[in-house]
Backbone as a ProteinNet text record, in pm:
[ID]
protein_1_A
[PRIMARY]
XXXXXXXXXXXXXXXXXXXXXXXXXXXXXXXXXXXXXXXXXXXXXXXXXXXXXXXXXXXXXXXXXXXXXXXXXXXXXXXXXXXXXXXXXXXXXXXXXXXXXXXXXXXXXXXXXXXXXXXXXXXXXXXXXXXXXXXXXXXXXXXXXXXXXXXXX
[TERTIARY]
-2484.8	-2357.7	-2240.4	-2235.8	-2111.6	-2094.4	-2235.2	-2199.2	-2155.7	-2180.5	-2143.2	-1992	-1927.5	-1803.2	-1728.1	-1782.4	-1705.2	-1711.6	-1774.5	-1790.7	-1638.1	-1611	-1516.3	-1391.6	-1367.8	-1293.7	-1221.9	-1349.3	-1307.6	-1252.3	-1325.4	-1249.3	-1097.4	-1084.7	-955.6	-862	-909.7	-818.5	-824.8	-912.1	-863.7	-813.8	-813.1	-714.5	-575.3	-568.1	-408.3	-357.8	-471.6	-431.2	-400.9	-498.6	-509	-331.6	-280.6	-198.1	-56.1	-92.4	17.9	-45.6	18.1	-46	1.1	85.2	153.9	57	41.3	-79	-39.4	-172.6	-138.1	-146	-96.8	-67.3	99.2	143.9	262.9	376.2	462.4	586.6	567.4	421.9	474.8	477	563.8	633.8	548.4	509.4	421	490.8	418.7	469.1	414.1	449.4	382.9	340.6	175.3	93.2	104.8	206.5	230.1	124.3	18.6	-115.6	-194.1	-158.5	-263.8	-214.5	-291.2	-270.4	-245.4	-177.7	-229.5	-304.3	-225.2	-226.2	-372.2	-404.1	-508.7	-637.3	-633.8	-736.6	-773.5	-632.5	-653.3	-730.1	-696.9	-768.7	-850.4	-923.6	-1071.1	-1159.5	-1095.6	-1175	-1184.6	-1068.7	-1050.6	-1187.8	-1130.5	-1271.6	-1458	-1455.4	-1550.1	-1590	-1493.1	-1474	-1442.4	-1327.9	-1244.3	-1152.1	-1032.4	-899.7	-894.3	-950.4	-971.6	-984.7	-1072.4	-1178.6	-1012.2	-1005.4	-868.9	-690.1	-700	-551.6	-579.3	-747.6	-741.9	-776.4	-781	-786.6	-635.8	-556.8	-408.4	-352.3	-336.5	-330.6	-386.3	-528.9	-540.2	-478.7	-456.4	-319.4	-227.2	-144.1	-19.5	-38.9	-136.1	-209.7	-164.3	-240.3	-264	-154.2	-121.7	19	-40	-196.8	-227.4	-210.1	-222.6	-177.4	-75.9	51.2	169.6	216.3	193.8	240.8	209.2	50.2	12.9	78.1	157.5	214.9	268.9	332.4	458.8	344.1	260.4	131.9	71.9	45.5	-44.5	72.6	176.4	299.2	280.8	290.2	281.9	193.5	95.9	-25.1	-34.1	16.3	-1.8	109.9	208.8	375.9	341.3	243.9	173	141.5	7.3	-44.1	20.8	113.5	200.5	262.5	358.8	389.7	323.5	212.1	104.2	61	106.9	53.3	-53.8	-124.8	-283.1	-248.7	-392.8	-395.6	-418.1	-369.5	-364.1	-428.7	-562.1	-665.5	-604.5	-458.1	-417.2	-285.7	-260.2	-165.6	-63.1	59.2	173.5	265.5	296.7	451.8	324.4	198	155.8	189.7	168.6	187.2	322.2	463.4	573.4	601.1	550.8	590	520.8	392.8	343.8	481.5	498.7	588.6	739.5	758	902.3	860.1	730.5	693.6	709.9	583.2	650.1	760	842.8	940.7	1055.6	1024.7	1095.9	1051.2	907.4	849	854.1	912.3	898.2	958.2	1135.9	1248.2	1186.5	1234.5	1224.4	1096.2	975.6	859.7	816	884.5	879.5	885.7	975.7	1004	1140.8	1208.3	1314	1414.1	1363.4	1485.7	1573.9	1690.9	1764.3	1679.1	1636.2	1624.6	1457.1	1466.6	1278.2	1226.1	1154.9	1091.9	1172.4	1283.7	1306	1336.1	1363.6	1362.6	1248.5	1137.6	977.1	920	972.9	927.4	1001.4	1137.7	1182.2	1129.1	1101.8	1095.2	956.8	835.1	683.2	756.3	825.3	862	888	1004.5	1014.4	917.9	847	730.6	619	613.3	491.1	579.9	667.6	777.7	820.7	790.3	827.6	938	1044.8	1210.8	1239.7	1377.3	1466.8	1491.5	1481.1	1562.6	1701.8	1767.5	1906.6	1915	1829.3	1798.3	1890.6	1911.5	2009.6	1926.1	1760.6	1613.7	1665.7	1653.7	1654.5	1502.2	1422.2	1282.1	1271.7	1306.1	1339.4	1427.3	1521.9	1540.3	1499.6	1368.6	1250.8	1232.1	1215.7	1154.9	1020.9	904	793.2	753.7	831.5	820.8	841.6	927.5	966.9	858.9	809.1	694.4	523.9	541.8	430.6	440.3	546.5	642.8	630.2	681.5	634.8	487.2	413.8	259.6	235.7	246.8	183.1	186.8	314.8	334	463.6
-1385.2	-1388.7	-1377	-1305.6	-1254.1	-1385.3	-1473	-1572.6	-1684.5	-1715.5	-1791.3	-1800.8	-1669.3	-1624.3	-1621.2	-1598	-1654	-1837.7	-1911.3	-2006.5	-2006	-1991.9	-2043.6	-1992	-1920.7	-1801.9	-1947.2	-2021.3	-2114.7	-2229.9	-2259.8	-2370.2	-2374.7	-2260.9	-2247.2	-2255	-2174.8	-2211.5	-2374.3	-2447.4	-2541	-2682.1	-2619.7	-2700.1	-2662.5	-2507	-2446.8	-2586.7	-2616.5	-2688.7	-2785.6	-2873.5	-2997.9	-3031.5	-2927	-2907.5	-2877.4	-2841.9	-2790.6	-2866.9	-2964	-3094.9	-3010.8	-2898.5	-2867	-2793.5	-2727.5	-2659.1	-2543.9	-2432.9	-2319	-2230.5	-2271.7	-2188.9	-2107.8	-2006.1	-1938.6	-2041.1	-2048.6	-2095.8	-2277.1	-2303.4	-2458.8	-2452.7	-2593.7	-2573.5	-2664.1	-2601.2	-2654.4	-2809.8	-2898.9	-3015.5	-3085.8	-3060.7	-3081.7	-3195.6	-3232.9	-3340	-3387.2	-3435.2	-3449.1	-3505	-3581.6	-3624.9	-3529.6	-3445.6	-3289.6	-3219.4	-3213	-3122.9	-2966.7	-2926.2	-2737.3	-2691.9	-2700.4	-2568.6	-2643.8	-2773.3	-2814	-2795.8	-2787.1	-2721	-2589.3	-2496.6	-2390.2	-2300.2	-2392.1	-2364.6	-2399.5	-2523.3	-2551.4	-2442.1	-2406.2	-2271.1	-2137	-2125.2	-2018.3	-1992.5	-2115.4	-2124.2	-2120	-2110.5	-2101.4	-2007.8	-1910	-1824.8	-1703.2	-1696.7	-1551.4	-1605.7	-1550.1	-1535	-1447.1	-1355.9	-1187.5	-1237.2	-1306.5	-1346.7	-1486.7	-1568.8	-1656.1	-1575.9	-1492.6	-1384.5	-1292.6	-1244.4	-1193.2	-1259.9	-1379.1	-1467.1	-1499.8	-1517.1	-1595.1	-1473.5	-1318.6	-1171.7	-1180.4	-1214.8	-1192.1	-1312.8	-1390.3	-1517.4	-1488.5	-1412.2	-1357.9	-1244	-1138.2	-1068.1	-1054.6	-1197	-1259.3	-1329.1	-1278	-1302.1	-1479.8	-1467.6	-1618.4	-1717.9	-1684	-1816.4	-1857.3	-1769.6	-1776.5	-1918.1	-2018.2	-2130.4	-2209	-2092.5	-2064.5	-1980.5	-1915.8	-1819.3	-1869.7	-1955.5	-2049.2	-2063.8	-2137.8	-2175	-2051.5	-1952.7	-1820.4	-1774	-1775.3	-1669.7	-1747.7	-1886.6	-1977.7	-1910.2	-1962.2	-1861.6	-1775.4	-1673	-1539	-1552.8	-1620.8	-1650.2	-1711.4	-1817.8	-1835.6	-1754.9	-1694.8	-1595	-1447	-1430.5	-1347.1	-1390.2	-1506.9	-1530.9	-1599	-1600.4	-1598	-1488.3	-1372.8	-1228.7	-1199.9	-1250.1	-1221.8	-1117.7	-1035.5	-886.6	-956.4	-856.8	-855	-784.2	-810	-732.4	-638.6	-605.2	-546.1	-496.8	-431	-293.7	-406.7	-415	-527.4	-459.9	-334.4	-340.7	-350.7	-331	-331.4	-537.3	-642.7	-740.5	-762.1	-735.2	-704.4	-669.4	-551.6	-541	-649.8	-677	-800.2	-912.3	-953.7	-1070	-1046.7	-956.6	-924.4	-894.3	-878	-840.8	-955.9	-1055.3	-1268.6	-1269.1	-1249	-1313.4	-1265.5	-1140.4	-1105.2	-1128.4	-1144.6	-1235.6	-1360	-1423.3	-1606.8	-1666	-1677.1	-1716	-1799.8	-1742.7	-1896.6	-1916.2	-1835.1	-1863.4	-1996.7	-2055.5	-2152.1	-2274.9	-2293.7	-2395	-2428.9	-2563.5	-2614.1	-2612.4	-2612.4	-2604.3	-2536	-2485.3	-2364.3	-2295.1	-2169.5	-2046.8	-2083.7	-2180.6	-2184.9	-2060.4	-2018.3	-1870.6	-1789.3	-1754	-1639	-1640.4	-1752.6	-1799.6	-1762.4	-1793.7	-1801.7	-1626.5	-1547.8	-1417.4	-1348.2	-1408.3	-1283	-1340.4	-1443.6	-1481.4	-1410.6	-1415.6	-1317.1	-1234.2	-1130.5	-1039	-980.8	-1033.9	-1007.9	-1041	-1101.7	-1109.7	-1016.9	-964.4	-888.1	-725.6	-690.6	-567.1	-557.3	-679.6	-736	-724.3	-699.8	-724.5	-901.6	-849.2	-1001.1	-1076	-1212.4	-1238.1	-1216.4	-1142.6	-1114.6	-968.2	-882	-764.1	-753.5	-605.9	-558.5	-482.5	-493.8	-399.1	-493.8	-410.8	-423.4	-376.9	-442	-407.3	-343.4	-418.1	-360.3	-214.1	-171.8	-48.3	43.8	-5	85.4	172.6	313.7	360.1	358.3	354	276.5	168.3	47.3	-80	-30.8	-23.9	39.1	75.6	148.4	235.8	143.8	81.7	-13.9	-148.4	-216.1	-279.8	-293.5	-119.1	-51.2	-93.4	0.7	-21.3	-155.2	-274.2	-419.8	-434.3	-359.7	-381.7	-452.9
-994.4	-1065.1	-967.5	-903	-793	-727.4	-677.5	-574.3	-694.5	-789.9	-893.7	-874.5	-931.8	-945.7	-785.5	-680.2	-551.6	-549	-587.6	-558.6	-692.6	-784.7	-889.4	-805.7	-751.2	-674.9	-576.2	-535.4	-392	-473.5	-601.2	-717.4	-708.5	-747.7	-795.9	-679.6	-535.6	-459.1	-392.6	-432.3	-452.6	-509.6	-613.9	-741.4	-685	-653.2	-638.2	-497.5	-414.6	-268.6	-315.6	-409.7	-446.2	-520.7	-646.4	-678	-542.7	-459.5	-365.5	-240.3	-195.2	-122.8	39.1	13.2	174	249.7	339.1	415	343.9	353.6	317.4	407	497.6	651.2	629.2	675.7	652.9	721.8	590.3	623.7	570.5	533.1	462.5	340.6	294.9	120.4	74.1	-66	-155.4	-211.3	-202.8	-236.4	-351.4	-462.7	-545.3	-570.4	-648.1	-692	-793.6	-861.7	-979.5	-1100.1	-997.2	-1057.6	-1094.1	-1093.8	-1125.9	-1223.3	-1282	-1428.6	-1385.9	-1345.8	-1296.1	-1430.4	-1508	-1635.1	-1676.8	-1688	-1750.3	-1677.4	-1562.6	-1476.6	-1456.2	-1482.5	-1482.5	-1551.1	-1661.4	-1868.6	-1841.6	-1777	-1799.1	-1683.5	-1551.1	-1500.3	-1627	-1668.5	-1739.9	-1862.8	-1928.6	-2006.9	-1929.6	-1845.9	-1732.3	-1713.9	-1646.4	-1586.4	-1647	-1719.8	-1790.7	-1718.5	-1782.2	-1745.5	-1678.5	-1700.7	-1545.1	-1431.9	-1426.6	-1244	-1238.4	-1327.4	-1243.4	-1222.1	-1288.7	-1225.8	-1154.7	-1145.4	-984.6	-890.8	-879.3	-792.1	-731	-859.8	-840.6	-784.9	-808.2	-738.1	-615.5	-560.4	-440.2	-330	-406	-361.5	-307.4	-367.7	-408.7	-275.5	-293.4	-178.3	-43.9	-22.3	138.5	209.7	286.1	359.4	441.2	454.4	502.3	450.2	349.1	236.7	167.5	211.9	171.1	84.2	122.2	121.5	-62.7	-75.3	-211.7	-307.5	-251.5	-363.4	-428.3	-456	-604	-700.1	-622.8	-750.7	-801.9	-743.1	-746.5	-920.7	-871.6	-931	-1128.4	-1048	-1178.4	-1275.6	-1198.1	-1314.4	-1389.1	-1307.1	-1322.5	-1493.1	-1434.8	-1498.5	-1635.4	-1643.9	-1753.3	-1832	-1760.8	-1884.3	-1870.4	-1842.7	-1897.4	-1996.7	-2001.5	-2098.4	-2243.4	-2182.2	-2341.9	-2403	-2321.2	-2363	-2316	-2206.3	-2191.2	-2129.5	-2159.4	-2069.4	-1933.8	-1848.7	-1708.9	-1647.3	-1552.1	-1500.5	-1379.7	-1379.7	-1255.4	-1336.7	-1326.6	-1409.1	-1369.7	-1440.2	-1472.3	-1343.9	-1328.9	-1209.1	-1065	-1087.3	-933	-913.3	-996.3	-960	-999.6	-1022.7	-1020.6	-876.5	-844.4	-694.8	-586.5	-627.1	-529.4	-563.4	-622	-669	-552.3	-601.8	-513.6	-362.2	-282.9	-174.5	-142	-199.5	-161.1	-158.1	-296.3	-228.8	-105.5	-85	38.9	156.7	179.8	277.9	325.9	208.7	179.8	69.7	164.4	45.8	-9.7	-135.1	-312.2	-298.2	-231.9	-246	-163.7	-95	-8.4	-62.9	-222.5	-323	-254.7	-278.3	-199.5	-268.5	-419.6	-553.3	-531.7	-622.7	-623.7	-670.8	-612.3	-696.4	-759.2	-753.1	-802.9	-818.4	-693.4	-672.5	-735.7	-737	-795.2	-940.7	-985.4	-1127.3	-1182.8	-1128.5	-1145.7	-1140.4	-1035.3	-1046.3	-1159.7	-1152.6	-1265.6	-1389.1	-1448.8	-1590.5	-1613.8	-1494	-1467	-1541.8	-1403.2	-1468.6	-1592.4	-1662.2	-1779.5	-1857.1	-1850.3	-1959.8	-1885.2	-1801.8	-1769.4	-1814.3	-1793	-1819.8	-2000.5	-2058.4	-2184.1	-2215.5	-2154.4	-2148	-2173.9	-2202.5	-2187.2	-2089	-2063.2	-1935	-1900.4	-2008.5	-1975.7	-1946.2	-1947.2	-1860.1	-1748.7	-1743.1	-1589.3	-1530.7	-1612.3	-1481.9	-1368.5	-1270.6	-1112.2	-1041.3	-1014.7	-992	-849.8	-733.4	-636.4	-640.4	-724.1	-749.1	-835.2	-849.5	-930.6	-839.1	-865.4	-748.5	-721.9	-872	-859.8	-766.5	-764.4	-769.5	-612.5	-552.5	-402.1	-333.4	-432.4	-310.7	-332.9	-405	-412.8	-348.7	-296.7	-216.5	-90	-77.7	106.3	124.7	9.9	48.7	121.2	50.1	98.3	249.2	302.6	429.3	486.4
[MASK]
+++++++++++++++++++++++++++++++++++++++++++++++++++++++++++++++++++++++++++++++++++++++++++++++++++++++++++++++++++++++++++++++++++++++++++++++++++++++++

């Protein structure tokens, strides 16, 4: 079972590549595949897999400072099933603070748009916090969120 579930583990990271055509070496921008379904691939691992084993996958994404280049796609996910309400196999401000750790590591998440990335973490946010997007929470001045922040490194 475990090697089953690592082998879906390697799936997914690469649908996320296939989906994000840029290297996932630190510092390149995801270029998106427009021929790729994300969400429809994602759903068909999900149904596979659990939704647990693919958001701790898209979490240990989010994680790894090596793969930076994955995090927009990682966040997506996550950004999804938050906003479907799915439970979250990792307590909601610990991936709140991962979110804001990317993006202080790797402006806009390494998206070229305006504001992409941070558009993308806070809307997570608020749906993982279950606030409004017109909220004046300041996450970085959580003092929670801060010290889970520091932790990553």
């Amino acid at each position: 079972m475990i090697g089953y579930l690592l082998g879906k583990a390697v799936h997914i990271r690469l649908v996320v590549l296939q989906f994000c055509s840029g290297s996932e070496a630190p510092g390149a921008v995801c270029e998106r595949d427009e021929s790729l379904e994300l969400d429809a691939e994602i759903e068909k691992l999900a149904q596979d897999i659990g939704w647990d084993n693919v958001l701790k996958e898209a979490y240990r994404t989010l994680a790894s400072y090596k793969v930076m280049g994955l995090w927009y796609v990682a966040a997506l996910v996550i950004g999804w099933a938050a906003k479907d309400g799915l439970q979250m196999p990792i307590p909601e401000k610990e991936i709140i603070a991962c979110l804001y750790w990317c993006l202080d590591k790797y402006e806009n998440l390494g998206m070229s748009g305006f504001a992409d990335g941070e558009n993308l973490v806070w809307s997570t946010t608020c749906s993982l916090a279950k606030i409004s997007y017109a909220s004046d929470w300041q996450p970085r001045e959580d003092p929670e969120i801060q010290r889970m922040v520091e932790s990553f490194g």
